[in-house]
N, CA, C and O atoms as a Tinker XYZ file with bonds, in Angstrom:
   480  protein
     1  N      0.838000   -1.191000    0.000000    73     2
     2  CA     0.000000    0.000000    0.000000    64     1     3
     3  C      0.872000    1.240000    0.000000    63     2     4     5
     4  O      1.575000    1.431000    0.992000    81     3
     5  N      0.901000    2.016000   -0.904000    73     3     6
     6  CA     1.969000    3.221000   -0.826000    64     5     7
     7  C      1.488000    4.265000   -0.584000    63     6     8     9
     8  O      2.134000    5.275000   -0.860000    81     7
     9  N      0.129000    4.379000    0.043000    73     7    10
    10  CA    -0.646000    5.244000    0.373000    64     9    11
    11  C      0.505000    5.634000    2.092000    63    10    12    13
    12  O      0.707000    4.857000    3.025000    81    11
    13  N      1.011000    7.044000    1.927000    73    11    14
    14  CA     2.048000    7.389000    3.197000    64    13    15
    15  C      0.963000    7.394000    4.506000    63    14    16    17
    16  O      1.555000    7.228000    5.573000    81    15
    17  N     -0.512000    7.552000    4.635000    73    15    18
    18  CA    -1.328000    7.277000    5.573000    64    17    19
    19  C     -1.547000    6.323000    5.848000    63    18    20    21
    20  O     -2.305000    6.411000    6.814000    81    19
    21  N     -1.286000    4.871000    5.510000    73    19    22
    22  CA    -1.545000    3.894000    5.462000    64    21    23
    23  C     -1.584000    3.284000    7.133000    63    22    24    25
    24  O     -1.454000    4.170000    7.977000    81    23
    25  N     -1.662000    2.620000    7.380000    73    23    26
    26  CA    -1.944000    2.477000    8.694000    64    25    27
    27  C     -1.343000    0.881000    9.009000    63    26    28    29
    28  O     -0.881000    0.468000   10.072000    81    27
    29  N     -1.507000    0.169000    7.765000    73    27    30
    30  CA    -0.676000   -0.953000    7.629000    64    29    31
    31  C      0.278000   -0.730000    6.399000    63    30    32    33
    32  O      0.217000    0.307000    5.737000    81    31
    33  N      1.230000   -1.823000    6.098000    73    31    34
    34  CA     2.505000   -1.773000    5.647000    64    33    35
    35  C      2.597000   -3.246000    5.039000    63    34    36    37
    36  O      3.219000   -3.820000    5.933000    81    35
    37  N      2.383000   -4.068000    4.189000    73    35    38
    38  CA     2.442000   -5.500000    4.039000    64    37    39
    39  C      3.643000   -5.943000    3.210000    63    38    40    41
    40  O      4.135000   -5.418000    2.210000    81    39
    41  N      4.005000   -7.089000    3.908000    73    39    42
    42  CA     5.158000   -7.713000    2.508000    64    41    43
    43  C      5.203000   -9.111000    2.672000    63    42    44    45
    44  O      5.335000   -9.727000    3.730000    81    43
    45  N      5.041000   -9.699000    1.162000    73    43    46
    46  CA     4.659000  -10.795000    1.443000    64    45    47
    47  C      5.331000  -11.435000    0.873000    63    46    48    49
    48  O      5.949000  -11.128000   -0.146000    81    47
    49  N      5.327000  -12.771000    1.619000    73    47    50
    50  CA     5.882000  -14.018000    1.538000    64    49    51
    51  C      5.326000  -15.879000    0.992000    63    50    52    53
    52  O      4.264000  -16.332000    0.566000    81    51
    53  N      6.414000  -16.373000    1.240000    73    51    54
    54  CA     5.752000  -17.789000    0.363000    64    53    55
    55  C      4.078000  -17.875000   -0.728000    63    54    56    57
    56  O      3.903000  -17.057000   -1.632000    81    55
    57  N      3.422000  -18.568000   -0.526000    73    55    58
    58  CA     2.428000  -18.879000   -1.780000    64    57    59
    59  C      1.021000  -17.181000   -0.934000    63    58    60    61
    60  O      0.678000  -16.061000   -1.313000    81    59
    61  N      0.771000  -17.973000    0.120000    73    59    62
    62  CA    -0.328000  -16.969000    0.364000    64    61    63
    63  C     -0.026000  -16.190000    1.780000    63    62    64    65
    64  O     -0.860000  -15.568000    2.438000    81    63
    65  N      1.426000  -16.380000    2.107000    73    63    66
    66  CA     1.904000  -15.198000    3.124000    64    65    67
    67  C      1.832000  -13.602000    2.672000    63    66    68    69
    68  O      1.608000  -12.887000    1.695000    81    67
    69  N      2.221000  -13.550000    4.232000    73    67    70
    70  CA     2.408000  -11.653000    3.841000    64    69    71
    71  C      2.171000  -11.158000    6.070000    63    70    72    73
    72  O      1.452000  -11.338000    7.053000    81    71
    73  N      3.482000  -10.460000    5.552000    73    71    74
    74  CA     4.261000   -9.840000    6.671000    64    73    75
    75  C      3.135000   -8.695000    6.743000    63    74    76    77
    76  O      3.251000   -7.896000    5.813000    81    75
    77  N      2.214000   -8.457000    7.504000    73    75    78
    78  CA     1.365000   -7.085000    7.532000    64    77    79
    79  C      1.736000   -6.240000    8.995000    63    78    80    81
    80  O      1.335000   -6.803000   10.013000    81    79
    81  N      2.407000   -5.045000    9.163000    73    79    82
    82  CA     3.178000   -4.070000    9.958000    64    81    83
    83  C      2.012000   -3.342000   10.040000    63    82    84    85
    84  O      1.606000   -2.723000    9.056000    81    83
    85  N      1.288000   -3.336000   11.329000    73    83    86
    86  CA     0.726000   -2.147000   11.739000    64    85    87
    87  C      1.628000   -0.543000   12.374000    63    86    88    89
    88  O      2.361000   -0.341000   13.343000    81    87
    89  N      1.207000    0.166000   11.478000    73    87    90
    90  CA     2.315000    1.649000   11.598000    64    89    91
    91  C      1.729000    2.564000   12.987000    63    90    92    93
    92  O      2.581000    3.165000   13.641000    81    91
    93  N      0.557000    2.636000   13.330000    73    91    94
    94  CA     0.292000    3.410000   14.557000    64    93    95
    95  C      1.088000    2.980000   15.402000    63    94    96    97
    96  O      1.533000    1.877000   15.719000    81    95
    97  N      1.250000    4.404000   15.846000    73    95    98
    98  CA     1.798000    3.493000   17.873000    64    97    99
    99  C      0.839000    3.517000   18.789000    63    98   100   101
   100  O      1.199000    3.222000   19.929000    81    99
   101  N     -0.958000    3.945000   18.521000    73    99   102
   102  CA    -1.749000    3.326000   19.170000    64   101   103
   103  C     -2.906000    3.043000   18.312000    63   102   104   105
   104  O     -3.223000    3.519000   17.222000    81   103
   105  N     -3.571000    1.986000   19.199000    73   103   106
   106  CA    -4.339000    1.851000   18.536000    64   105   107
   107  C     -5.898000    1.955000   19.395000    63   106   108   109
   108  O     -6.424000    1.045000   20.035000    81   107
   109  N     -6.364000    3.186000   19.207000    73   107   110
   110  CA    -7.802000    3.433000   19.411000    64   109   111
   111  C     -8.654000    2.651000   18.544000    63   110   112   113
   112  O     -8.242000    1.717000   17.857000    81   111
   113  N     -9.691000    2.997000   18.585000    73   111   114
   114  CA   -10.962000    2.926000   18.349000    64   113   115
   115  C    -11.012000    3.680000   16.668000    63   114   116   117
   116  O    -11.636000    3.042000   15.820000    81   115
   117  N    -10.422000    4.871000   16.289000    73   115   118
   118  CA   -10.352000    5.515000   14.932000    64   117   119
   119  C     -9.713000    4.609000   14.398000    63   118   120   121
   120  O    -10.216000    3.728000   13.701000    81   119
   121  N     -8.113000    4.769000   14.764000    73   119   122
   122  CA    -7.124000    3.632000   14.386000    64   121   123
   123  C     -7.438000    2.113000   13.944000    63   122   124   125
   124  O     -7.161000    1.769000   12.795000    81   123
   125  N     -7.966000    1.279000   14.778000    73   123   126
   126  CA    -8.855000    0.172000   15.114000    64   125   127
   127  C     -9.084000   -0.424000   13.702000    63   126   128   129
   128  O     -8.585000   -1.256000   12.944000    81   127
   129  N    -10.584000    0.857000   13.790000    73   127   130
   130  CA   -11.625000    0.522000   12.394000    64   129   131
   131  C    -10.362000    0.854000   10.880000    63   130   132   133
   132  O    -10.162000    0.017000    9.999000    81   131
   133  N     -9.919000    1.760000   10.916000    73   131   134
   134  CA    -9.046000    2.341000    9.898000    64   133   135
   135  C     -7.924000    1.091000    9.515000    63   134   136   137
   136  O     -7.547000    0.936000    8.353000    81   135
   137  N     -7.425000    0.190000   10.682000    73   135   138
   138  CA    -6.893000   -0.628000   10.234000    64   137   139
   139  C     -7.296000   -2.164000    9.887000    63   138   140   141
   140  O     -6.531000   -3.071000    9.560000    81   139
   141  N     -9.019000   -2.219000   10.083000    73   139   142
   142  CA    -9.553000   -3.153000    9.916000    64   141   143
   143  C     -9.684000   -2.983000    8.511000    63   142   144   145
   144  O     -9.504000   -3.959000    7.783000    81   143
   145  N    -10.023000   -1.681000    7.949000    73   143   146
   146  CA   -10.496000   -1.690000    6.756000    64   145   147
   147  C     -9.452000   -1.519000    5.516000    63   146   148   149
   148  O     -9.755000   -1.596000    4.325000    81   147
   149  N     -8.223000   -1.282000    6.026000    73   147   150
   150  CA    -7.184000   -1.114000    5.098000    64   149   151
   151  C     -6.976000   -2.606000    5.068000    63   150   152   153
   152  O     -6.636000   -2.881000    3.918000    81   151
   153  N     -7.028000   -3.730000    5.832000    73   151   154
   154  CA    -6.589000   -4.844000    6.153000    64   153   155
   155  C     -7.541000   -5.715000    5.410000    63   154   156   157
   156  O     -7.025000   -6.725000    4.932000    81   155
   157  N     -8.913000   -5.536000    5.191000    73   155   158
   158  CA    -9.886000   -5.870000    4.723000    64   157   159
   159  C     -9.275000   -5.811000    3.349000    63   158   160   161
   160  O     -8.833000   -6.892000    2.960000    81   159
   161  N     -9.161000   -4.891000    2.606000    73   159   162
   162  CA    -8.939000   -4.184000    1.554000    64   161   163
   163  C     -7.526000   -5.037000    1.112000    63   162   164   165
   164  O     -7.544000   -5.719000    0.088000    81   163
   165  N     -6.746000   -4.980000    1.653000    73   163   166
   166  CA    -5.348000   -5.708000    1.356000    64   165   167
   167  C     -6.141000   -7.085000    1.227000    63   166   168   169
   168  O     -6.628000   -7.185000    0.101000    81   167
   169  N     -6.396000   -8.107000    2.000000    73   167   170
   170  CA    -6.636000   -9.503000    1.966000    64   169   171
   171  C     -8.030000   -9.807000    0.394000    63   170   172   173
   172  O     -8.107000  -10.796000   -0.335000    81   171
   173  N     -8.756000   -8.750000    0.381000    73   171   174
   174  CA    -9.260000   -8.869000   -1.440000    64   173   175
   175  C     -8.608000   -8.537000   -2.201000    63   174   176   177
   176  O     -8.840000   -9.193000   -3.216000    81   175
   177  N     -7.403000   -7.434000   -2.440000    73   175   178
   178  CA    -6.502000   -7.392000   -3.719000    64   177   179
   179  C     -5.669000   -8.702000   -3.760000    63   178   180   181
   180  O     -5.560000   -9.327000   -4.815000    81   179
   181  N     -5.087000   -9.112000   -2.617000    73   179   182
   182  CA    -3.776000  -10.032000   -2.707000    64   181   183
   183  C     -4.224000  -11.296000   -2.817000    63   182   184   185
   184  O     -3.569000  -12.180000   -3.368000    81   183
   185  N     -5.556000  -11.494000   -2.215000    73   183   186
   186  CA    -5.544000  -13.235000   -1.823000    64   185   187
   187  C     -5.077000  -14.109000   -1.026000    63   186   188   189
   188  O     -5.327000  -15.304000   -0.862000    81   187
   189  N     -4.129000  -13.145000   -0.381000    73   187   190
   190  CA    -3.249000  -13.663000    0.830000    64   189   191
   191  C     -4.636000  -14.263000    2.452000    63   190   192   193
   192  O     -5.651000  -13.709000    2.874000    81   191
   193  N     -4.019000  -15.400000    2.815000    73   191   194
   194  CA    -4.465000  -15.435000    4.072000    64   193   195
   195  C     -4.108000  -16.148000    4.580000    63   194   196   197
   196  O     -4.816000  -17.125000    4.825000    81   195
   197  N     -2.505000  -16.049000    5.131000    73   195   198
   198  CA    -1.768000  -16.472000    6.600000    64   197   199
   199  C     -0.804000  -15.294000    6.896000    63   198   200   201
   200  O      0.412000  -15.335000    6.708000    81   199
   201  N     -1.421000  -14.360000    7.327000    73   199   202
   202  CA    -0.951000  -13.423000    7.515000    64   201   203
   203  C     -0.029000  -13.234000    9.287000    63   202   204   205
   204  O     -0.499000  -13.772000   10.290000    81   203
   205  N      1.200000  -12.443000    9.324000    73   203   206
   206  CA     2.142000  -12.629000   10.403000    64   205   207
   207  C      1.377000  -10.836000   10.941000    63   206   208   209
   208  O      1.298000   -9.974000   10.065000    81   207
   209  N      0.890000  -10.512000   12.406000    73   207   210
   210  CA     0.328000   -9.154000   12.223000    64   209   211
   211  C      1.662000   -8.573000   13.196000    63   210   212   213
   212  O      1.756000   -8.897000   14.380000    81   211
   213  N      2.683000   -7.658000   12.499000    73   211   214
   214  CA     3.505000   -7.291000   13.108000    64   213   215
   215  C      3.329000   -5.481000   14.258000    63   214   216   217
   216  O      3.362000   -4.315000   13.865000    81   215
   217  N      3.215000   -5.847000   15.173000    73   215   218
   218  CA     2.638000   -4.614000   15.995000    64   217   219
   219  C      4.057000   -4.000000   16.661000    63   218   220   221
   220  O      4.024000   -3.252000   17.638000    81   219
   221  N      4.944000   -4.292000   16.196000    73   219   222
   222  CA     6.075000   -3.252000   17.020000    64   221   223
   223  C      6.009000   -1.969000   17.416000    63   222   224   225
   224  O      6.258000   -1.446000   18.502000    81   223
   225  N      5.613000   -1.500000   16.313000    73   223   226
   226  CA     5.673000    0.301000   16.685000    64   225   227
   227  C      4.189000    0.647000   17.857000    63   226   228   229
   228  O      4.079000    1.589000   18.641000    81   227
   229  N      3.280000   -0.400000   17.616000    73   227   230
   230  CA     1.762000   -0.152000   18.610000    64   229   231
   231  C      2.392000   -0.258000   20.319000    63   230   232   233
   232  O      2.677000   -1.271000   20.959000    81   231
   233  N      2.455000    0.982000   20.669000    73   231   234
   234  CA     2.825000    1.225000   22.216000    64   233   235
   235  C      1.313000    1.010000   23.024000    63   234   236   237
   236  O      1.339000    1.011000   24.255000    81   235
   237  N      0.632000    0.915000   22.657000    73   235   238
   238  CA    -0.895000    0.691000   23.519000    64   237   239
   239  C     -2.056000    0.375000   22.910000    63   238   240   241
   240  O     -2.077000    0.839000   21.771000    81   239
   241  N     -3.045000   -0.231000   23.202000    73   239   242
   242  CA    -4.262000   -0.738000   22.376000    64   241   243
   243  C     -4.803000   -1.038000   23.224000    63   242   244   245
   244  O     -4.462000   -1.704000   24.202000    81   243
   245  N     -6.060000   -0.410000   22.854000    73   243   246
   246  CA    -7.164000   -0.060000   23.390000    64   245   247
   247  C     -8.155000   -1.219000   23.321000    63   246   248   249
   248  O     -7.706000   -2.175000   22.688000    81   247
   249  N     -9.609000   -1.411000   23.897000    73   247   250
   250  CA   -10.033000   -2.685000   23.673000    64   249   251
   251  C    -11.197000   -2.478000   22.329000    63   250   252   253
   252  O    -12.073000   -3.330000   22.182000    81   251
   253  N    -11.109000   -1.260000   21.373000    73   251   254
   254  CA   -11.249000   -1.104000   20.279000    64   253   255
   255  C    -10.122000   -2.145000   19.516000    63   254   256   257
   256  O    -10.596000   -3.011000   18.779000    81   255
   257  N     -8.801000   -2.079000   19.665000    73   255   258
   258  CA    -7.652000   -2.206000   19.320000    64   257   259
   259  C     -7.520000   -4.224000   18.860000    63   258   260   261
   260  O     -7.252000   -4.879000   17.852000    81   259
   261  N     -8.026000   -4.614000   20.795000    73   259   262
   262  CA    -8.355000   -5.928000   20.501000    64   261   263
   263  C     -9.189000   -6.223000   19.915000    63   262   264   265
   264  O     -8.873000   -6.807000   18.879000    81   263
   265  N    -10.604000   -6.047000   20.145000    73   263   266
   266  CA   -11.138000   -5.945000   18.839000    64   265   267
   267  C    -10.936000   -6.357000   17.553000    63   266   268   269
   268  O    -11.202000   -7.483000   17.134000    81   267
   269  N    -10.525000   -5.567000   16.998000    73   267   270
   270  CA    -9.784000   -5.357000   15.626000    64   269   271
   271  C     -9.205000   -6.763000   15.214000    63   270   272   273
   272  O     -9.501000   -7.404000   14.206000    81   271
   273  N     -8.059000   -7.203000   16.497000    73   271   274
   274  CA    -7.406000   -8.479000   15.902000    64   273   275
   275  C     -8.729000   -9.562000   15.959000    63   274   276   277
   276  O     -8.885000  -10.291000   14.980000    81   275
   277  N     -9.505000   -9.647000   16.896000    73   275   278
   278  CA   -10.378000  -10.311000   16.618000    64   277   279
   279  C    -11.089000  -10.642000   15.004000    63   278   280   281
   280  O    -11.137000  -11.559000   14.185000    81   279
   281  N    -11.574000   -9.255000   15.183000    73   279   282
   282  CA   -12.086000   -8.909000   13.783000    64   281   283
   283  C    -11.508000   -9.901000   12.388000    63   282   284   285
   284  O    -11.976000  -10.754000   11.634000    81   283
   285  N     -9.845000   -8.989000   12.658000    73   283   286
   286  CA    -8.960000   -9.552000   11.724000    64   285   287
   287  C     -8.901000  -11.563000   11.331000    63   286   288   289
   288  O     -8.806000  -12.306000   10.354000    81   287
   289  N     -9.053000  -11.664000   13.075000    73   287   290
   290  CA    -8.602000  -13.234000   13.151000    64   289   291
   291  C     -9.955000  -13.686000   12.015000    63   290   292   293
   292  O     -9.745000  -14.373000   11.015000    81   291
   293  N    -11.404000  -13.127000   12.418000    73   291   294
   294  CA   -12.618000  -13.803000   11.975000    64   293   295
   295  C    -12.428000  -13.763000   10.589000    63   294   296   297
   296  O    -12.655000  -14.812000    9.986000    81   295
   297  N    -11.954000  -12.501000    9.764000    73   295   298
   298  CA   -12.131000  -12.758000    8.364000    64   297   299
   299  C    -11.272000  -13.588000    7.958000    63   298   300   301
   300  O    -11.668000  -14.450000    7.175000    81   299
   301  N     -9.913000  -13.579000    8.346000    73   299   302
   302  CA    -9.104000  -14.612000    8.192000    64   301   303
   303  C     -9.354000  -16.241000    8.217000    63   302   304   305
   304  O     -8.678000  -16.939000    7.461000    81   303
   305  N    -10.469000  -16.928000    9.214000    73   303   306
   306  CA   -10.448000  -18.319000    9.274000    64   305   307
   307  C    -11.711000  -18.260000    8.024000    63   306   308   309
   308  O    -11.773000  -19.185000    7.214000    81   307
   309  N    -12.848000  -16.908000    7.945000    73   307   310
   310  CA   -13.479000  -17.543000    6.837000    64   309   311
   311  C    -12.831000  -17.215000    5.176000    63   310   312   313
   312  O    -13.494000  -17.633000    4.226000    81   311
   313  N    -11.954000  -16.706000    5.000000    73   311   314
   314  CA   -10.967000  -17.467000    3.593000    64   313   315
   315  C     -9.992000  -17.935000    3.827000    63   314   316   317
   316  O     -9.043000  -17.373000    3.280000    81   315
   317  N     -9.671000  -19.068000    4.650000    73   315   318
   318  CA    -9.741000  -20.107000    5.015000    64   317   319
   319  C     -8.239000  -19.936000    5.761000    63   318   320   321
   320  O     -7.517000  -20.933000    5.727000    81   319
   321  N     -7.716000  -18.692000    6.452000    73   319   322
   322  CA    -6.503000  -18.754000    6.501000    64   321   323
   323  C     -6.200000  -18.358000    8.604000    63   322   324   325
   324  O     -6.735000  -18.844000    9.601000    81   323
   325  N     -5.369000  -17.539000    8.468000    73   323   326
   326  CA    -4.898000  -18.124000    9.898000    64   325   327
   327  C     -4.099000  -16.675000   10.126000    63   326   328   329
   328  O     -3.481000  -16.206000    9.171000    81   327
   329  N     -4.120000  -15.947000   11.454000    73   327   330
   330  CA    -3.372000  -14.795000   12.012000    64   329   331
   331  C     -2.580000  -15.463000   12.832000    63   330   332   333
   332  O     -2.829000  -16.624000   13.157000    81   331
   333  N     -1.142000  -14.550000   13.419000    73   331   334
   334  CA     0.199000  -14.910000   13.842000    64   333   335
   335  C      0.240000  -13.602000   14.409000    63   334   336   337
   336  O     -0.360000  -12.815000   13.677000    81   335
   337  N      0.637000  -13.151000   15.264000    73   335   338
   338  CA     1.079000  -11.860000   15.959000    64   337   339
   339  C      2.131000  -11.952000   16.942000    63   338   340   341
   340  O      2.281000  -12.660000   17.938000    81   339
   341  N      3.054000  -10.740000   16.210000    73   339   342
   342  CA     4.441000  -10.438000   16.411000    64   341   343
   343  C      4.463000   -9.157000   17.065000    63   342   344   345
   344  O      3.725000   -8.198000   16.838000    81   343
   345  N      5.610000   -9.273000   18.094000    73   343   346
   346  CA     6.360000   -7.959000   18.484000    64   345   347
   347  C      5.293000   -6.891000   19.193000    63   346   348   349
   348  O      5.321000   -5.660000   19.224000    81   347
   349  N      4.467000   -7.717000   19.676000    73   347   350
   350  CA     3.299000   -7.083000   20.930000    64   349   351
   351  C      4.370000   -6.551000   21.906000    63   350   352   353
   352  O      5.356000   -7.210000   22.238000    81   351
   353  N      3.986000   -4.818000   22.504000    73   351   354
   354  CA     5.052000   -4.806000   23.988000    64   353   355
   355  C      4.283000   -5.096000   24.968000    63   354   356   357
   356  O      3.052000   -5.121000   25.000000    81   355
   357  N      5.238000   -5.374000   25.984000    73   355   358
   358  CA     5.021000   -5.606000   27.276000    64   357   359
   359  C      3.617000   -5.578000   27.787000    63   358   360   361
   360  O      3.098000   -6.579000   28.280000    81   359
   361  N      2.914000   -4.269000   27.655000    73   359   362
   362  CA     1.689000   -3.889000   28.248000    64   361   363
   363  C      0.521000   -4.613000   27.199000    63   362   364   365
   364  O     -0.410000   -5.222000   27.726000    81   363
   365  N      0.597000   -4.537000   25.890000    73   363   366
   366  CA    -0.211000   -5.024000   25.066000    64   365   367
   367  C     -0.460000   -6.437000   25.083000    63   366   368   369
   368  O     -1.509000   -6.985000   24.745000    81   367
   369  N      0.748000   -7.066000   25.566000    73   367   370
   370  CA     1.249000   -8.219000   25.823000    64   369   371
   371  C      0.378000   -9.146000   27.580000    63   370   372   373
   372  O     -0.219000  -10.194000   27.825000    81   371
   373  N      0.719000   -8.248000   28.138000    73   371   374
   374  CA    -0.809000   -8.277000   29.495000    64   373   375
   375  C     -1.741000   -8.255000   29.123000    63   374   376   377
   376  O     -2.569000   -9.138000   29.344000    81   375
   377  N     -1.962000   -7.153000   28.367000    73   375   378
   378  CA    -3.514000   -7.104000   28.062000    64   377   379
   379  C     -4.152000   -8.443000   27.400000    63   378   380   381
   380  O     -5.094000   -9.015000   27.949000    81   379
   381  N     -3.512000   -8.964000   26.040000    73   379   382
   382  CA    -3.896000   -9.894000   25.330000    64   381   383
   383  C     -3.773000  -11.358000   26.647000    63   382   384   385
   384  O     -4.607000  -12.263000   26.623000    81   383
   385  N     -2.954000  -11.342000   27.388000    73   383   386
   386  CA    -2.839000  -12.815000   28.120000    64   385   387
   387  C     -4.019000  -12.641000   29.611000    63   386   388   389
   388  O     -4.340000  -13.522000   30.409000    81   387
   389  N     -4.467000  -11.141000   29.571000    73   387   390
   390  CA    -5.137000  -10.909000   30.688000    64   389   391
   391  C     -6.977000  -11.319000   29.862000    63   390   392   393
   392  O     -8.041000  -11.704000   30.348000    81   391
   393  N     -6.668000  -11.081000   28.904000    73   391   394
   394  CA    -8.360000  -11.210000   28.133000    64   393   395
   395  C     -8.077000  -12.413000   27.572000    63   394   396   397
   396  O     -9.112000  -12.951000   27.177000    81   395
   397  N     -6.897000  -13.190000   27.333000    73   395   398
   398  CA    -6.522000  -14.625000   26.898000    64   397   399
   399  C     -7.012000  -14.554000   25.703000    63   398   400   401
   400  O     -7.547000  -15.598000   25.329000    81   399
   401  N     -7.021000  -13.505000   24.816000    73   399   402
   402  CA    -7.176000  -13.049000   23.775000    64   401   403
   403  C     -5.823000  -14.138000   22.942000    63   402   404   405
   404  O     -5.870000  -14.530000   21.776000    81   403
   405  N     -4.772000  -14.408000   23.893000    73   403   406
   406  CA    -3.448000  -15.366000   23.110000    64   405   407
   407  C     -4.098000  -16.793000   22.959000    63   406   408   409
   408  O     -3.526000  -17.552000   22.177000    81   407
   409  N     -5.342000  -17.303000   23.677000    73   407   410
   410  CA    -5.922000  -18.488000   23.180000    64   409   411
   411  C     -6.536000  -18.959000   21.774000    63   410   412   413
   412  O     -6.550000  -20.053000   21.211000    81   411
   413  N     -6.948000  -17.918000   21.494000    73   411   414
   414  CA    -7.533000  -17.366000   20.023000    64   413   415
   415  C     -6.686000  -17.175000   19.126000    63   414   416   417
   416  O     -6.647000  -18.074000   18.285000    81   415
   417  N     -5.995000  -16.343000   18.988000    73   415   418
   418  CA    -5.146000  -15.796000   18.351000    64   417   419
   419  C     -3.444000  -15.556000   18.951000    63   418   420   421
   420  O     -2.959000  -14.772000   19.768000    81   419
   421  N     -2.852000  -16.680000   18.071000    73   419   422
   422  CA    -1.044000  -17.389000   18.696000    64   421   423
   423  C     -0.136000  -15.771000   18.389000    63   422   424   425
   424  O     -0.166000  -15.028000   17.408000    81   423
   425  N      0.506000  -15.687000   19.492000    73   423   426
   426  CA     1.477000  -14.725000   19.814000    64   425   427
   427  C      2.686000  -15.768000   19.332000    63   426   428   429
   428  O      2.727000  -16.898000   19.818000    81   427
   429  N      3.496000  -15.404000   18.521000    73   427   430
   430  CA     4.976000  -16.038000   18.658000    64   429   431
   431  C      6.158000  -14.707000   18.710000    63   430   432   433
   432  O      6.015000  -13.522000   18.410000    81   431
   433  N      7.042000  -15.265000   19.088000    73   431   434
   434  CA     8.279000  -14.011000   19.511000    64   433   435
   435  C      9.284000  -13.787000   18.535000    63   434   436   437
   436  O     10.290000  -13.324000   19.072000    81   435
   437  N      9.376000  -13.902000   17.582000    73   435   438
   438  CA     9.394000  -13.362000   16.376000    64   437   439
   439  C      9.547000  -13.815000   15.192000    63   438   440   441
   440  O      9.445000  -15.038000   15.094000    81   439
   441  N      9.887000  -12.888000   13.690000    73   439   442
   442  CA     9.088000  -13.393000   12.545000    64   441   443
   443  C      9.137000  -14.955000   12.009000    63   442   444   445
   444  O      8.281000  -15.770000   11.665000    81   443
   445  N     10.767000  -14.956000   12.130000    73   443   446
   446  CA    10.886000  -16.756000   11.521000    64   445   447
   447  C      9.654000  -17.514000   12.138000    63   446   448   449
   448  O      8.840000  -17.922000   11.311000    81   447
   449  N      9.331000  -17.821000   13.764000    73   447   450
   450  CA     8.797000  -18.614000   14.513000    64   449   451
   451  C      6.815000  -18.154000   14.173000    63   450   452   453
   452  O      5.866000  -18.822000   14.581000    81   451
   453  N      6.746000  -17.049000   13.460000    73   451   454
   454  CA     5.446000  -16.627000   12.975000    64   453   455
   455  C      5.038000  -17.738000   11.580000    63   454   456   457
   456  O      4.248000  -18.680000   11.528000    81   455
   457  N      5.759000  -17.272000   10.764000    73   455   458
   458  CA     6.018000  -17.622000    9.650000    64   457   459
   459  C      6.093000  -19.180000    9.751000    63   458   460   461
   460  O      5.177000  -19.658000    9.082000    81   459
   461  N      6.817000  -20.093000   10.317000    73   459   462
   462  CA     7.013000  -21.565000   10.764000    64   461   463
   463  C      5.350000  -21.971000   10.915000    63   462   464   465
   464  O      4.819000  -22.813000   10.190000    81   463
   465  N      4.584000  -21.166000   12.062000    73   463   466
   466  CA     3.977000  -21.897000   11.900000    64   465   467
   467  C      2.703000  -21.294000   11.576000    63   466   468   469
   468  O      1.666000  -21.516000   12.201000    81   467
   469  N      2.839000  -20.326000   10.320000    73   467   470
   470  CA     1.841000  -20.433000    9.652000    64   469   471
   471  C      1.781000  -21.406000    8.246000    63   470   472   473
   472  O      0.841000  -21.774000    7.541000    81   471
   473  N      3.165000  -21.622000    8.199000    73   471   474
   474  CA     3.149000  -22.618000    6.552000    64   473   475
   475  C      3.112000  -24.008000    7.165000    63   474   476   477
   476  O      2.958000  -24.900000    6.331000    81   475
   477  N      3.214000  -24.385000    8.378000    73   475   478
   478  CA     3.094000  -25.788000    8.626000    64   477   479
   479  C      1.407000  -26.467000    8.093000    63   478   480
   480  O      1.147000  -27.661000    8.241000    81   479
């Protein structure tokens, strides 16, 4: 997406991968929807769906924020594919194991170990 507002960042890999970089460093409720729908939008041009969701730069997220990966996870299992999330910090990282939001949707600690086991 070379749109400089973009809110995600994707690069993709093997047959139906793709590295997708969320660029906020938070993620509200504006943010949230804005990156549901750019994300939406990416997964009908590309066709991609085992996507790695890389959140490094996201310093906080909101429960709009979780949400969202939810969101993300749901469209993902119905074309038939699978979310991976990378490089959560510390606090985001509570949050998701405090709502066990990591039961749903697999946290791995970084990209190789994302990637592993989304092509398995």
């Amino acid at each position: 997406m070379p749109n400089d507002t973009a809110l995600i960042q994707a690069t993709e890999f093997a047959d139906k991968g793709a590295i997708v970089r969320v660029t906020a460093n938070k993620l509200h409720e504006h943010e949230a929807t804005l990156v549901i729908q750019e994300m939406n939008a990416y997964l009908d041009s590309s066709q991609r769906n085992l996507i790695v969701a890389d959140f490094e730069p996201v310093q906080f997220i909101s429960s709009a924020g979780l949400g969202a990966m939810v969101t993300m996870n749901t469209e993902l299992a119905k074309r038939g594919g699978r979310l991976v999330m990378i490089n959560l910090s510390s606090d985001a990282m509570q949050v998701i194991k405090l709502t066990k939001l990591d039961k749903l949707i697999p946290v791995e600690k970084n990209l190789e170990k994302a990637q592993k086991r989304l092509l398995k």
